[in-house]
N, C-alpha and C positions, 0 to 999 in steps of 0.2 A: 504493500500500500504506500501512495506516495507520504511525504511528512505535510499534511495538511494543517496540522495542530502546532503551530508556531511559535505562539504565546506560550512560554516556559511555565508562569502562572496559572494555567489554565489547565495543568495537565492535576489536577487533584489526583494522587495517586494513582495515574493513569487512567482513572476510573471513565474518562471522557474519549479517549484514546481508544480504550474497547470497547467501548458504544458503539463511537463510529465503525470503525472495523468491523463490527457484526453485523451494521446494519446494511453495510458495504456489502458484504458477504451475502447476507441473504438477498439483497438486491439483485445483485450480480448472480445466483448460483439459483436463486427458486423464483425471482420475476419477472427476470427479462428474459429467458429461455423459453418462455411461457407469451410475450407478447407478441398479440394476432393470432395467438396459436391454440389458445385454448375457449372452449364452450360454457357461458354464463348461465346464472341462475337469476332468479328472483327472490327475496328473503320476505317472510309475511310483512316489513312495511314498505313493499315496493324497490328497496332498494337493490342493487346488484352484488353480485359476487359471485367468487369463482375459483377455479381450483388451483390458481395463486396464490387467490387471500389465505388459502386453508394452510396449502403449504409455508406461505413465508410465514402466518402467525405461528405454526408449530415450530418454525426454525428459530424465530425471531426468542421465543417463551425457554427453550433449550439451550442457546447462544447469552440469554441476558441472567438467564438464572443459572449460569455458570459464572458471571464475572459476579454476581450479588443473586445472590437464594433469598429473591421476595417474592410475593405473589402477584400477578400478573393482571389487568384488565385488558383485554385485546376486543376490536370492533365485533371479529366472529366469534365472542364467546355470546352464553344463554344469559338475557337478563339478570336472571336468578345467580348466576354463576360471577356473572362483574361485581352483581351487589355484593355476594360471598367477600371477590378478592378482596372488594372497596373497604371491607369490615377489617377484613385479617390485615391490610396494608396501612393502615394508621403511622408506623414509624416509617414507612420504606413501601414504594411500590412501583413497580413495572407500567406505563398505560404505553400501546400501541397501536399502531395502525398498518398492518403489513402493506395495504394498498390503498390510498387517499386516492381518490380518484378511477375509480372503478368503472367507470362507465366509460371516462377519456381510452383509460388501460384497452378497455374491449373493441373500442370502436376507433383504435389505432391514432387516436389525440397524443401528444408526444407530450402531455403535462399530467403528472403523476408523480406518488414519492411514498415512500416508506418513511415514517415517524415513530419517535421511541421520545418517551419523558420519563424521568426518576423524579416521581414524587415521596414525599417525606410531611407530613402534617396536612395533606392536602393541597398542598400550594406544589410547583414544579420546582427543581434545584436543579435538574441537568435539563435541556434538550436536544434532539436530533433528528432533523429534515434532509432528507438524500431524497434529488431528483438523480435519476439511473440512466438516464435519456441525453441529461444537460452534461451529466458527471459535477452537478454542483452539492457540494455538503454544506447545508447551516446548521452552524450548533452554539449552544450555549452554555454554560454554569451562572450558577445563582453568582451575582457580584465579582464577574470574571470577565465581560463583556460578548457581546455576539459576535459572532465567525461565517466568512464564506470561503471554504478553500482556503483558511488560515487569514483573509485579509479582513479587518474589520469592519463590523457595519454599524453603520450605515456608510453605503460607496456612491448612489447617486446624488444626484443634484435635489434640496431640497427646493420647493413651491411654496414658498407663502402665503398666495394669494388662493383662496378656496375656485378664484372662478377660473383661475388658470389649473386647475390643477385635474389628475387623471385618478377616476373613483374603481373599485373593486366592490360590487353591490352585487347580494344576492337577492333577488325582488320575490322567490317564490314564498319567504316566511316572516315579511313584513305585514306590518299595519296597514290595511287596503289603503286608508287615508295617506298615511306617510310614502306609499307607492306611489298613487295617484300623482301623489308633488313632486315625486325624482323623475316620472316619465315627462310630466307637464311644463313642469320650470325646474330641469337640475341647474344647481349651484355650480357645481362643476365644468369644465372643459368636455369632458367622455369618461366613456364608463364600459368596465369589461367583467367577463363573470368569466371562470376559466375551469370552474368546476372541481379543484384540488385546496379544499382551505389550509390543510397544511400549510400547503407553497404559496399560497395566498399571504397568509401572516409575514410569512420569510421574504417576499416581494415589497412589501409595504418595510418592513426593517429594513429591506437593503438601499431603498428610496426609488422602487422602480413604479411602487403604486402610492399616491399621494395620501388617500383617504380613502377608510376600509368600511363597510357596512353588512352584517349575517344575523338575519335574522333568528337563528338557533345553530348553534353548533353543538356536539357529541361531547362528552371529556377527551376522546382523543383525535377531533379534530382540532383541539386548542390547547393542551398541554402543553406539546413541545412548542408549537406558534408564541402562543402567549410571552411565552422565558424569553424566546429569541428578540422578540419586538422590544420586551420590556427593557432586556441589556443592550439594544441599540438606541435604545434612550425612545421610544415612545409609549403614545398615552392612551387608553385602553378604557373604554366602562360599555355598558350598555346601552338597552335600548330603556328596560324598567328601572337603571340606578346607575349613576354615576360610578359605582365602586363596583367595578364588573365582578369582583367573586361574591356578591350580593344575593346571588340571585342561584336557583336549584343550578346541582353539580354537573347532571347526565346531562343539560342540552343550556347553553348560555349565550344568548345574542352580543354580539360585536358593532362596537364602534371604534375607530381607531385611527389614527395619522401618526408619523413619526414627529413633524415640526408639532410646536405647543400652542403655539397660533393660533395656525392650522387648524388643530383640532379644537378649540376652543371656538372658532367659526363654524366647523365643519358638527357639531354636539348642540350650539345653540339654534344651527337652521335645521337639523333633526328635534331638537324638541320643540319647536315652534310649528313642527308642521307632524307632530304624533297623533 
């Protein structure tokens, strides 16, 4: 594996070092072997999956609970069975996502990523976003700063200005009224939905999406995201509370820009038009 982990700081007991490498690993050896090549499902709430997802999360659950023997929450486990880990992981816990973007994955979209977070109290302490396509890894530690490929983020150019700037908005799990005003008069410049919130959050840290909108996200499509944005210095709450871990754990809507401005524009023309 190349030395992507540069920041001498950052290596906690290598423990971030073997993240990535595993997630490397099962990207490379159980997902992308697998891309256009394999036949989907539907899962009873509509959404996708496939016999990727199954493989990487069983690789991903035997790969991390070798570097740390915690318990695991992964997107293809049973309700009943995340609730389980969520219980037993109070000090320490695994959340993953073997395949973010499952529908891109199947229908040959090149945006997609395996994510991994080491939770500890609830809150994330490590993250890990590997696009397999890009070859780009972000990752994070709590109070260590955010990483792409070792250089730090944030790398693009920030925007200031909300009407100049390029939004990331999911419109199927908003407030009709709040939708109605993004299609009618956005604030914004343009606006793209790209279907992988992982890569999403990490896009918006690195400065390549100005201001971020999702109307509910999973715990593990925001675990690792979340760490990344937060150590490249952005600002994060919802749609029902400013203080985005406010609000239930399994699915948490997003608001977000890295500038403070920014999102301070971009938070008070969303609450004006909720």
């Amino acid at each position: 594996m190349q030395a992507l982990l540069a920041p001498a700081p950052l290596l906690e007991a290598g423990l971030l070092q073997q993240v990535c490498e595993a997630v490397r690993a099962v990207a490379l050896e159980e997902v992308m072997p697998r891309y256009l090549k394999v036949a989907h499902r539907r899962k009873a709430d509509g959404s996708l999956f496939t016999e990727a997802d199954l493989a990487a999360q069983s690789a991903l659950v035997s790969r991390l609970q070798a570097i740390e023997a915690l318990p695991v929450v992964g997107e293809e486990m049973t309700q009943e069975y995340q609730a389980e880990q969520w219980l037993a992981g109070a000090d320490g816990l695994w959340c993953v996502d073997p395949i973010d973007g499952t529908s891109n994955f199947v229908n040959g979209v090149p945006y997609f990523a395996v994510s991994v977070a080491l939770m500890r109290q609830g809150r994330s302490v490590l993250g890990v976003v590997f696009d397999p396509v890009a070859d780009e890894m972000f990752y994070a530690a709590k109070g260590k700063g955010a990483f792409l490929n070792g250089e730090a983020l944030p790398i693009g150019t920030r925007v200031p200005r909300l009407a100049g700037s390029m939004a990331n908005i999911d419109l199927k799990r908003i407030p009709a009224r709040l939708g109605r005003a993004l299609v009618e008069r956005p604030p914004y410049a343009s606006h793209r939905s790209f279907g992988a919130s992982t890569l999403e959050w990490c896009y918006v840290a690195a400065g390549r999406i100005q201001v971020y909108l999702h109307g509910g996200q999973k715990l593990w499509d925001y675990a690792a995201g979340y760490l990344i944005l937060e150590e490249a210095g952005g600002h994060i709450a919802g749609l029902e509370a400013d203080d985005f871990w406010a609000t239930g754990r399994w699915q948490r809507s997003v608001v977000a820009a890295l500038d403070p401005g920014l999102f301070a524009d971009w938070l008070a023309w969303i609450r004006a038009h909720q």
